[in-house]
ChimeraX commands (.cxc) that place a marker at each C-alpha (Angstrom):
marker #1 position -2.40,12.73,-3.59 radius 0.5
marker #1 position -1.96,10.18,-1.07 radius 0.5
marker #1 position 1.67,8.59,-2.13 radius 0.5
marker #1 position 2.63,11.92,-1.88 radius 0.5
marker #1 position 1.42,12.27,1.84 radius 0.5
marker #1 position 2.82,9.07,2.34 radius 0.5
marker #1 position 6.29,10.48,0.79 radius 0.5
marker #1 position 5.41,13.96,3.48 radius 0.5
marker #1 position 4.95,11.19,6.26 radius 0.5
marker #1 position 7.96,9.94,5.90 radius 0.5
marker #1 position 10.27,12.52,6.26 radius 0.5
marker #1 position 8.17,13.42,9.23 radius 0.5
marker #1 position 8.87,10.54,11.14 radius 0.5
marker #1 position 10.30,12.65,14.26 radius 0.5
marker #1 position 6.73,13.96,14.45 radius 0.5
marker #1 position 4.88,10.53,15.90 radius 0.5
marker #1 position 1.44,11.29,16.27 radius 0.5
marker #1 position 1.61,12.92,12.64 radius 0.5
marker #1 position 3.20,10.48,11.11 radius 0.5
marker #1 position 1.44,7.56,12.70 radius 0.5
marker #1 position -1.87,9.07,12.14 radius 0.5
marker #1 position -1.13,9.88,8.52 radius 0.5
marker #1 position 0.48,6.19,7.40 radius 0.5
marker #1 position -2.73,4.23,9.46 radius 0.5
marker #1 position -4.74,6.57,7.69 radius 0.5
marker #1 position -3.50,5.44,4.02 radius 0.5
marker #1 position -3.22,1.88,4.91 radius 0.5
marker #1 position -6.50,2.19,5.98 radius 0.5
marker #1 position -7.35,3.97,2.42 radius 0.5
marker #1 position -5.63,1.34,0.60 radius 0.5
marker #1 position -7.14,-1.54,2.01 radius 0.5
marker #1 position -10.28,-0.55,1.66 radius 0.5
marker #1 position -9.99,0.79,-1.71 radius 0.5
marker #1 position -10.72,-2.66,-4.14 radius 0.5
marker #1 position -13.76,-3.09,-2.25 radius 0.5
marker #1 position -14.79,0.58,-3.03 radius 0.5
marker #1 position -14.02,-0.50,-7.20 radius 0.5
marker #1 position -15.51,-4.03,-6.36 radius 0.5
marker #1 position -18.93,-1.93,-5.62 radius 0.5
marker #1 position -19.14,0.77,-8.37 radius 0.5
marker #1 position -17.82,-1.43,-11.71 radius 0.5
marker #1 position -19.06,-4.20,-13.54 radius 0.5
marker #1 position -16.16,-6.81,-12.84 radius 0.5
marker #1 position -17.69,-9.75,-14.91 radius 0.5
marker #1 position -17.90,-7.64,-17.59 radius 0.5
marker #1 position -14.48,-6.24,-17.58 radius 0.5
marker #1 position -12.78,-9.49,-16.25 radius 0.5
marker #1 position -14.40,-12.50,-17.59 radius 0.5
marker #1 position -16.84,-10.99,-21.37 radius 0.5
marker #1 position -13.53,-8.62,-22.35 radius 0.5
marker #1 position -11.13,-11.11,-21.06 radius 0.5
marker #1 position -9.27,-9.29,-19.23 radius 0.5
marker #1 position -8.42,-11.91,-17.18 radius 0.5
marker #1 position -5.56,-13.49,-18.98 radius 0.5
marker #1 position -3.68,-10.17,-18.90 radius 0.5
marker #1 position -0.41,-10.06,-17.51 radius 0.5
marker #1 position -0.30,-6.52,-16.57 radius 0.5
marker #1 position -3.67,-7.19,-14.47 radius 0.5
marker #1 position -1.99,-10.20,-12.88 radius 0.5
marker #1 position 0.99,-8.12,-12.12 radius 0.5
marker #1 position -0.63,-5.55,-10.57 radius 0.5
marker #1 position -2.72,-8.11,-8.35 radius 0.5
marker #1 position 0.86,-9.61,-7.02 radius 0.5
marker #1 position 2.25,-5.79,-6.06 radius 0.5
marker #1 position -1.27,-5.00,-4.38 radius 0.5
marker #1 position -0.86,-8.58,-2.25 radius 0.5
marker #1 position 3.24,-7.75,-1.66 radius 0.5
marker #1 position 2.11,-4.01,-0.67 radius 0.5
marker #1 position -0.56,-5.83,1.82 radius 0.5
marker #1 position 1.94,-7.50,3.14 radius 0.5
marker #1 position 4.89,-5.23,3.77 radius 0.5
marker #1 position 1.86,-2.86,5.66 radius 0.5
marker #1 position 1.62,-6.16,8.07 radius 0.5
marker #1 position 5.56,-6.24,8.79 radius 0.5
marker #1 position 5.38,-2.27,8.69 radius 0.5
marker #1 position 2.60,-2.04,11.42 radius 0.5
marker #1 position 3.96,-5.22,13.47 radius 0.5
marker #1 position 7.44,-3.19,13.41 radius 0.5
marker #1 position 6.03,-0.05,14.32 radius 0.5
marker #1 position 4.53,-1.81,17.41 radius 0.5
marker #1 position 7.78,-3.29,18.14 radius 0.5
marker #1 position 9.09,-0.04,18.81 radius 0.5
marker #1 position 6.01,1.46,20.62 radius 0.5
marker #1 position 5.54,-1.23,22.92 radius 0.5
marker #1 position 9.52,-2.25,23.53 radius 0.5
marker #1 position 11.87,0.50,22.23 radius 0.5
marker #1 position 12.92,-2.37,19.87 radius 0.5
marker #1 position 16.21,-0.44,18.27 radius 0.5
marker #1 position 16.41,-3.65,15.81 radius 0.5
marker #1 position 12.20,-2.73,14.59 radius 0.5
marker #1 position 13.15,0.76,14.13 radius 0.5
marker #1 position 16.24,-0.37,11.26 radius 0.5
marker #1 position 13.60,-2.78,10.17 radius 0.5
marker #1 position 11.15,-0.10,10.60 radius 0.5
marker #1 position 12.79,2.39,7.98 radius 0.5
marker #1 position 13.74,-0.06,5.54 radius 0.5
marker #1 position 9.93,-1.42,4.90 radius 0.5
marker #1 position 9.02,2.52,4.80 radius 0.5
marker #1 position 11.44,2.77,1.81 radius 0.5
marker #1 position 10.14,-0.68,0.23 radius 0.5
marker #1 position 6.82,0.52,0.86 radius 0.5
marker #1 position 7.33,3.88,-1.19 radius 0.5
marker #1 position 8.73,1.63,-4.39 radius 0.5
marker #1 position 5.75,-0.72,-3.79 radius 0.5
marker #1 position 3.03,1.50,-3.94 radius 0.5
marker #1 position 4.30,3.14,-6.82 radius 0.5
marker #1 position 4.52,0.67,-8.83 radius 0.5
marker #1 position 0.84,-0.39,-7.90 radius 0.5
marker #1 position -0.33,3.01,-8.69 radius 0.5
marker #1 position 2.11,3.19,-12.22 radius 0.5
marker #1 position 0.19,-0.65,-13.02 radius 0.5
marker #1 position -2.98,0.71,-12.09 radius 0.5
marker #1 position -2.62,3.74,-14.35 radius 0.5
marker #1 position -2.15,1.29,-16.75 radius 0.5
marker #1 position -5.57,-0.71,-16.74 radius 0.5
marker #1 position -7.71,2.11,-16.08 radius 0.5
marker #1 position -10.39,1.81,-18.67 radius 0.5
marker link #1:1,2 radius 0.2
marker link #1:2,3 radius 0.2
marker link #1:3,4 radius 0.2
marker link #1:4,5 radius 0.2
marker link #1:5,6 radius 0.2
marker link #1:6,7 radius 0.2
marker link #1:7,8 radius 0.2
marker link #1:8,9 radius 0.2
marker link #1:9,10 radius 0.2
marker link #1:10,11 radius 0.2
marker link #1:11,12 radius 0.2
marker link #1:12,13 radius 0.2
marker link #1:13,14 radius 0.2
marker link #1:14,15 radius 0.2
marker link #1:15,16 radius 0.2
marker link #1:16,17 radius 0.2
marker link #1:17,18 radius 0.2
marker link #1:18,19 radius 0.2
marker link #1:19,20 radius 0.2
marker link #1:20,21 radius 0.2
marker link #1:21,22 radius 0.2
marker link #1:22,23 radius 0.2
marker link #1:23,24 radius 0.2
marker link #1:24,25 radius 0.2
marker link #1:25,26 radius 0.2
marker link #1:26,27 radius 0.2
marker link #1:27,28 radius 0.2
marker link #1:28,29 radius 0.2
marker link #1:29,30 radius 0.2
marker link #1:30,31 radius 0.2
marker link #1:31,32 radius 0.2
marker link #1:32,33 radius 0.2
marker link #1:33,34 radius 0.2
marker link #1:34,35 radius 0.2
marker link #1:35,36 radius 0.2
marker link #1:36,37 radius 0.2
marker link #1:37,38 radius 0.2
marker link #1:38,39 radius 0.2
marker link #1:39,40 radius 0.2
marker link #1:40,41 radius 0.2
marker link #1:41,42 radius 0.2
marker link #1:42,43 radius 0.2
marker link #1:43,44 radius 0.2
marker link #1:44,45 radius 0.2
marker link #1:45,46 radius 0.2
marker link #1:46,47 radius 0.2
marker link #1:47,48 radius 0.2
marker link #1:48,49 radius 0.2
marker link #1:49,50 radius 0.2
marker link #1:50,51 radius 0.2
marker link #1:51,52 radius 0.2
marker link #1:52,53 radius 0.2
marker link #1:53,54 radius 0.2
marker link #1:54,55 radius 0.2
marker link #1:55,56 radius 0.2
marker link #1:56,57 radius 0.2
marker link #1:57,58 radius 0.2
marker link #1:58,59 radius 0.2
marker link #1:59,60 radius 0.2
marker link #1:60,61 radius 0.2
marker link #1:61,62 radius 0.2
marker link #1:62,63 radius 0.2
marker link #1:63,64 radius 0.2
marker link #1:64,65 radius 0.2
marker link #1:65,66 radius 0.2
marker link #1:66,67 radius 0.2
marker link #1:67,68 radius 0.2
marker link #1:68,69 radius 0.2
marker link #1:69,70 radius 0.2
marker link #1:70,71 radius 0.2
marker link #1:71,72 radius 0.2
marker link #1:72,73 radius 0.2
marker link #1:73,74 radius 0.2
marker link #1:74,75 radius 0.2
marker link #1:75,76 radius 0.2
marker link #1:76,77 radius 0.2
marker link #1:77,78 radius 0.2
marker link #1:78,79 radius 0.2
marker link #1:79,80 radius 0.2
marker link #1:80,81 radius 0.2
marker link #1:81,82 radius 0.2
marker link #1:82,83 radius 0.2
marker link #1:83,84 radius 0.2
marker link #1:84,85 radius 0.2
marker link #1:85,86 radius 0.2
marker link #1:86,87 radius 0.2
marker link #1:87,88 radius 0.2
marker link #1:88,89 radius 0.2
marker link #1:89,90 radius 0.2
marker link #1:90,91 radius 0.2
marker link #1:91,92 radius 0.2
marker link #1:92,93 radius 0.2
marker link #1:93,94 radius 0.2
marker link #1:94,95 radius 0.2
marker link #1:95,96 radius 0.2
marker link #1:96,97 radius 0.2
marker link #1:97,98 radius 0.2
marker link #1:98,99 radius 0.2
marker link #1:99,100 radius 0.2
marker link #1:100,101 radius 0.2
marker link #1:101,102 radius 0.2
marker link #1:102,103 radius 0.2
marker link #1:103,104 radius 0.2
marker link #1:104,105 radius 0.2
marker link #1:105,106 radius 0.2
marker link #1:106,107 radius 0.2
marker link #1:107,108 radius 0.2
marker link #1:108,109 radius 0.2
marker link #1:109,110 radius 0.2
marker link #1:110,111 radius 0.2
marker link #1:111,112 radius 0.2
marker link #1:112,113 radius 0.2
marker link #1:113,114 radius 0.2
marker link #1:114,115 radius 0.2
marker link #1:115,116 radius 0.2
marker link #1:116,117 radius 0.2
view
């Protein structure tokens, strides 16, 4: 429900305020979203008696979720850019993460699909 309110958020862009309050919002979803699985499974179980571990799709989907971190820092330090200086470069670089962002988080989602248990 969220990617696609992400997906709404972007092509609502001319809208500020929505579209500002709606992408901090699911950044601030997503971030705080492995601590919400860190606190209601049983990790060593899964991860270390099943051996889950050693899986490459689990490792993949670790590398996306650090990348998608990532491109939200260059997303919000681009989006202040433009706030705070009318930065015309920020807003090209601005768009561009938005659209790397989209691919990004679904392919986290489509790899977390994957290892739900």
């Amino acid at each position: 429900m969220t990617h696609l309110l992400m997906i709404t958020a972007y092509f609502i862009h001319a809208h500020r305020r929505w579209h500002a309050s709606i992408m901090v919002s699911i950044i601030i979803i997503d971030t705080g979203f492995p601590f919400y699985l860190y606190l209601t499974h049983d990790w060593w179980h899964r991860l270390i008696e099943k051996e889950e571990i050693f899986s490459f799709l689990l490792w993949m989907h670790f590398i996306l979720i650090i990348t998608l971190y990532m491109f939200y820092a260059m997303q919000v330090h681009a989006a202040l850019r433009i706030i705070r200086h009318h930065d015309e470069e920020a807003r090209v670089d601005h768009k561009s993460q938005a659209r790397g962002i989209i691919l990004l988080r679904t392919l986290v989602l489509m790899t977390g699909a994957l290892l739900v248990d």
